[in-house]
N, C-alpha and C positions, 0 to 999 in steps of 0.2 A: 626271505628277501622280496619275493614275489607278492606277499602280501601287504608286506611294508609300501609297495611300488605302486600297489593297488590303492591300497587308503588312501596314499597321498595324494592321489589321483581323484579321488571321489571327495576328498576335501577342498579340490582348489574349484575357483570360480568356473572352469572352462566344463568342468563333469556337470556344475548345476547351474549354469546361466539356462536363460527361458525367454522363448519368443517376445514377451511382453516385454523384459528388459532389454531387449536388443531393441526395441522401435524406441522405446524411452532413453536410450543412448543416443540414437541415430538423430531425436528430437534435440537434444542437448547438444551434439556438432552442430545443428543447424543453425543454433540460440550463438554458440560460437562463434560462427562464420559471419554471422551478422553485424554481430557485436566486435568483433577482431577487423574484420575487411571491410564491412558496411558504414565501423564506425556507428551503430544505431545502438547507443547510449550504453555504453561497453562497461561505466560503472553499474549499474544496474545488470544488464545481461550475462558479464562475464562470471559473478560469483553464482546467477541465480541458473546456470546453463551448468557450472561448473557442481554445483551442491546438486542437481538433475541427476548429473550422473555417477557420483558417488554413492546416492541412496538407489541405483538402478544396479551398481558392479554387486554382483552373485556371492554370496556367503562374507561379505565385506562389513554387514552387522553396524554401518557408521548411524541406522537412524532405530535401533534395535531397542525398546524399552526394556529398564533394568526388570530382573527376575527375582518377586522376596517369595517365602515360605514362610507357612506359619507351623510349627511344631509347639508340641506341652512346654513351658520352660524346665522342668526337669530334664529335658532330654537334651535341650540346646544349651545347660546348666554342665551335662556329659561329655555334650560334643565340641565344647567350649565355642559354643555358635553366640557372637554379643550382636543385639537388636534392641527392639522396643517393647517392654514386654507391654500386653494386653489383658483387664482380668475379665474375665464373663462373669458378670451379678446375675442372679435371678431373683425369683422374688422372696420377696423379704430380706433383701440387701445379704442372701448369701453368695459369697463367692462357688461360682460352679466350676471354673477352670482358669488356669493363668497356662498364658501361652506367649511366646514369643515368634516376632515379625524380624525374621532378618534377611538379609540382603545377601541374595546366592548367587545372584550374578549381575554385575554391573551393566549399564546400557552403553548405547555410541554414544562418542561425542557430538556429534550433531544432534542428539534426540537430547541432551543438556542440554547445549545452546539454541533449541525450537522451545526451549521453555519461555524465551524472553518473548516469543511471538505467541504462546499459547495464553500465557498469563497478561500477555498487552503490556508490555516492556516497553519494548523496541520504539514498537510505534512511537508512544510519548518523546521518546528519545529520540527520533529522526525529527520530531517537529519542534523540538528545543534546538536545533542546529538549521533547519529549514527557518527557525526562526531570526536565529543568529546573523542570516544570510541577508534577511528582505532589509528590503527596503518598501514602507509602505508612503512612501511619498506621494508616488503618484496614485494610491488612491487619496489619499487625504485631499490631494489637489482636485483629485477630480470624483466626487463623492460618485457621481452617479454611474461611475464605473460598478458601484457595489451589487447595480441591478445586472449587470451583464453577468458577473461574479455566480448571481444566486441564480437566473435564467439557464447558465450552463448546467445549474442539478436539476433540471427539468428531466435529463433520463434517466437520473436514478430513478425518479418516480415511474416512467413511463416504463423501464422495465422491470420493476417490482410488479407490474400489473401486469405484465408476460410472461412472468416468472410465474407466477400465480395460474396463468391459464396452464404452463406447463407442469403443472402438477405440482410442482415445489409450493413447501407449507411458507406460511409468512416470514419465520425468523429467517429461512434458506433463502426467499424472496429478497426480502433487506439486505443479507447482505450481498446476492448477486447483484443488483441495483445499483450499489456503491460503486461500482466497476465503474459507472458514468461518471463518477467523478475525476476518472482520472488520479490517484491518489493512494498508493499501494499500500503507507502505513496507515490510512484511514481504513482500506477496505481489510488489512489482516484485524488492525484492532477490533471491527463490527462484526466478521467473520469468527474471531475466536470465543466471540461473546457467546452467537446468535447462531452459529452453524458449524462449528469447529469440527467436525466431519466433513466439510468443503473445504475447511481453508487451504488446503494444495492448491486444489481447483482456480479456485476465486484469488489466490494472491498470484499465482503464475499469468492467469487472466490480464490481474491489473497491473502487472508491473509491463508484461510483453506489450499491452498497448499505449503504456507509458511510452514506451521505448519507439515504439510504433509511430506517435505521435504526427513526424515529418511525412510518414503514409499515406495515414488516413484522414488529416482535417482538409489539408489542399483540397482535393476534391468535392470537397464537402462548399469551403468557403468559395469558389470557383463555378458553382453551378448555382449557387442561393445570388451573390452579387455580380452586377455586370462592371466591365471596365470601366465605366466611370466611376464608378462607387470604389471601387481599388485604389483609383488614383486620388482619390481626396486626400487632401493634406489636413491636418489637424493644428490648433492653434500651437503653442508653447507653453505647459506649464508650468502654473506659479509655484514659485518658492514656496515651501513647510516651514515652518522656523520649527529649531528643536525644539522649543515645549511645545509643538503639537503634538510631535514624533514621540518624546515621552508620555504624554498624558493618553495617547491613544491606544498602548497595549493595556495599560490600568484597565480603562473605559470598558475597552474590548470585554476583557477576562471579566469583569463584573457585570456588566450585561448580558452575556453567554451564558457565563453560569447560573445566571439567576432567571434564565427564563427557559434553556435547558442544560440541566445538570449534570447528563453523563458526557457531555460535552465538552467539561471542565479539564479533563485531565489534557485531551489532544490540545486545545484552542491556548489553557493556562500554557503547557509547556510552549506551543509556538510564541506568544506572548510573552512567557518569562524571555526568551532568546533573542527576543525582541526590543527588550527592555536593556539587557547587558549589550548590544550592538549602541543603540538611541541615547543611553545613560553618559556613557564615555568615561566612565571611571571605575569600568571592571573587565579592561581592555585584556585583562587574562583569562577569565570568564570567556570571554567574546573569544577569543581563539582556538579555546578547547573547543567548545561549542563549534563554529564553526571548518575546524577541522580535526584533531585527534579523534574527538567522542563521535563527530560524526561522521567519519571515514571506518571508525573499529563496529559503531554499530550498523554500518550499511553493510558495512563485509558480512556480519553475524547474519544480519536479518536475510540479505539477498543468496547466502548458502544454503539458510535454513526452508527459507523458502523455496530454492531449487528443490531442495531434498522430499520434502512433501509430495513431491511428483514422483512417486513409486509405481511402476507397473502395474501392483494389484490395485491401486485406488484412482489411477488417473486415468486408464484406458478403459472408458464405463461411459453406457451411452448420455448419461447426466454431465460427462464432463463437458463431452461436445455439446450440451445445451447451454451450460453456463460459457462457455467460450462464444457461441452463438449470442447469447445474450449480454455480452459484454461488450460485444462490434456496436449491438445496437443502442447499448447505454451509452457507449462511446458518443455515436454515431448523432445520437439525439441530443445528446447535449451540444455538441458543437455546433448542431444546426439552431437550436433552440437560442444561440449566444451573438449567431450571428445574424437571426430572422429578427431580436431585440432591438439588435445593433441596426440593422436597417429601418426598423423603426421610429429609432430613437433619432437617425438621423434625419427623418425625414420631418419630426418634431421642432430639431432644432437649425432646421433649413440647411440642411447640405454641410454641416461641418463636422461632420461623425462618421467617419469610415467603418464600415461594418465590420471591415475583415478583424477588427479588436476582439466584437464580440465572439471568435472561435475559441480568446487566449485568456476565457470564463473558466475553463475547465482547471484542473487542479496542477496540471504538469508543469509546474514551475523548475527554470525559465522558456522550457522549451514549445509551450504553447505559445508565449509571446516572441519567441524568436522566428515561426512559422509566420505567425502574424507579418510580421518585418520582412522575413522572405517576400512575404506573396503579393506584399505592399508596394516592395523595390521593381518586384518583375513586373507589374504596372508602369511603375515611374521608378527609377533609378533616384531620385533625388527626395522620393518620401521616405522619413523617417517616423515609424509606429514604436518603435521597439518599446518607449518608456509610457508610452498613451494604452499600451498594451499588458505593459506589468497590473496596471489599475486592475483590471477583470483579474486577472491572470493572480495577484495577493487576494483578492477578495475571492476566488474562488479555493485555497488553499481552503479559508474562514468558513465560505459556503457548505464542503464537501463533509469539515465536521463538525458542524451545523444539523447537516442532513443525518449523518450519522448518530448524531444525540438524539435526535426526532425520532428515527426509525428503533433505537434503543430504549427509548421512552414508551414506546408505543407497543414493544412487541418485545421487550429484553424478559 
């Protein structure tokens, strides 16, 4: 009985939990707390804090890859073991051995559903329903929002070139880079291509400063423009008529693809979703999209993604580099969007409020609602929000854009 009382003891989590996983739990209350009381984007934070600490709980096996063996098939023919069998030829097309591949032990559930982020699932998926959502009005109306848009990936580049001095090889480089765009299914997709040994790293990166967003641009747009440039008011954009609205996810997706092509799969799906919102006559389409498909795969995607955050792979001093270097992809793009943006107002004589260009970066809607905030705490009676979608949908386009380029280049 004593040693019954024993083993049971040495099988449960509390015999074999481990320092690393106790920090990596204590990291996941925090993601928690933020997301539950902070309110700081609790879709996102709640599954991806929640799946943190599942793959962190001691002998709990939820992110554990299946176990095959390979045995002679006569023996697994014995052992009534059913697999795939294999034959080994040598040469001159004799068979040398036939063996069978079977399955001894199954894996987690969560290490099945990290398939849809490993193999770039998901991704495609979140931006068929991101696409469902937009409304690309107000760029249409206002074309040269496209340039704040692409100005925001100004820090992917700038820290792909950091990335690099820190030692990271180029494909690691590209995808820590993406972090600048603000864009979590853009940076798992380029991640699972180009560095899929970081993707814990790199997607926990870009979603937390997704989340982060009301954080860290205030300050940013705050120190680049002064109170008067805050309080500019912006004229009233013109009306889209629906054929533009339709002809422009077309346009999009055949231009993208055809000048870079791995870029097809993210830009087509936001576009396809785009087209069943704009269309109006696949108004069932438009609502899965918009909410079943894209609520079951942000659940999938934002677990799986917590989970990747394991004690042995995410408390390494590379992590804290890419963490480090994702403040500054962050950082640089939103400075980059709104130094444009001051620019561009000064081009077009004072009717361009800069604080648009911070809402370039990829977090849709929540760069452009920061915009709005920071706009009103100037003047109460300025309204950005929708002069701010413009960057704000062209940087979604931007982000993988960027990420077709840096795929092309180095996939």
């Amino acid at each position: 009985m004593g040693q019954a009382l024993l083993n049971f003891w040495q099988d449960t989590g509390f015999a074999n939990i481990q320092g690393g996983q106790v920090i990596m739990m204590l990291v996941s209350f925090v993601l928690l707390y933020l997301a539950i009381k902070k309110g700081f984007e609790p879709l996102l934070l709640v599954p991806i804090a929640f799946g943190m600490l599942l793959a962190n709980l001691p002998v709990a096996g939820v992110m554990n890859a299946p176990i095959t063996q390979l045995v002679p098939t006569d023996v697994a023919h014995a052992l009534s073991m059913e697999g795939n069998t294999l034959q080994f030829v040598g040469e001159g097309g004799t068979i040398v051995g036939e063996f069978t591949l079977y399955l001894k032990e199954i894996g987690g559930l969560l290490y099945y559903l990290f398939q849809g982020d490993h193999l770039g699932i998901f991704p495609p998926l979140i931006f068929l329903g991101v696409g469902a959502m937009t409304d690309f009005g107000p760029l249409i109306a206002n074309p040269k929002s496209l340039l704040l848009g692409a100005a925001a990936q100004f820090g992917i580049y700038i820290t792909f070139a950091g990335a690099i001095m820190f030692g990271f090889t180029a494909q690691e480089a590209s995808a820590i880079g993406i972090i600048g765009g603000a864009d979590g299914p853009t940076a798992i997709f380029l991640a699972s291509k180009l560095a899929p040994q970081k993707l814990g790293a790199i997607a926990v990166a870009a979603y937390s400063y997704m989340a982060l967003v009301p954080v860290i641009q205030p300050p940013i747009m705050k120190f680049l423009t002064t109170k008067k440039e805050r309080e500019i008011k912006m004229e009233q954009l013109r009306v889209v008529s629906k054929v533009e609205k339709i002809i422009f996810p077309i346009v999009v997706t055949i231009l993208v693809a055809l000048i870079v092509p791995p870029a097809t799969a993210l830009v087509g799906m936001l576009m396809l979703g785009n087209l069943f919102k704009e269309s109006g006559v696949v108004g069932r389409l438009t609502d899965t999209a918009q909410n079943a498909l894209m609520n079951i795969v942000t659940i999938f995607l934002g677990v799986t993604v917590g989970a990747t955050a394991s004690a042995e792979y995410f408390l390494q001093a590379e992590t804290l580099k890419i963490i480090f270097l994702g403040v500054i992809a962050f950082s640089c793009g939103t400075a980059a969007g709104v130094l444009l943006a001051k620019l561009m107002n000064k081009l077009t004589g004072g009717k361009l409020n800069p604080l648009i260009g911070s809402a370039g970066v990829s977090a849709v809607p929540m760069a452009a609602r920061v915009s709005q905030v920071e706009g009103q705490k100037a003047d109460p009676s300025n309204f950005l929000l929708m002069h701010a979608m413009g960057p704000n949908v062209a940087g979604v386009i931007g982000s993988a854009v960027s990420a077709g380029v840096l795929l092309s280049l180095f996939g």
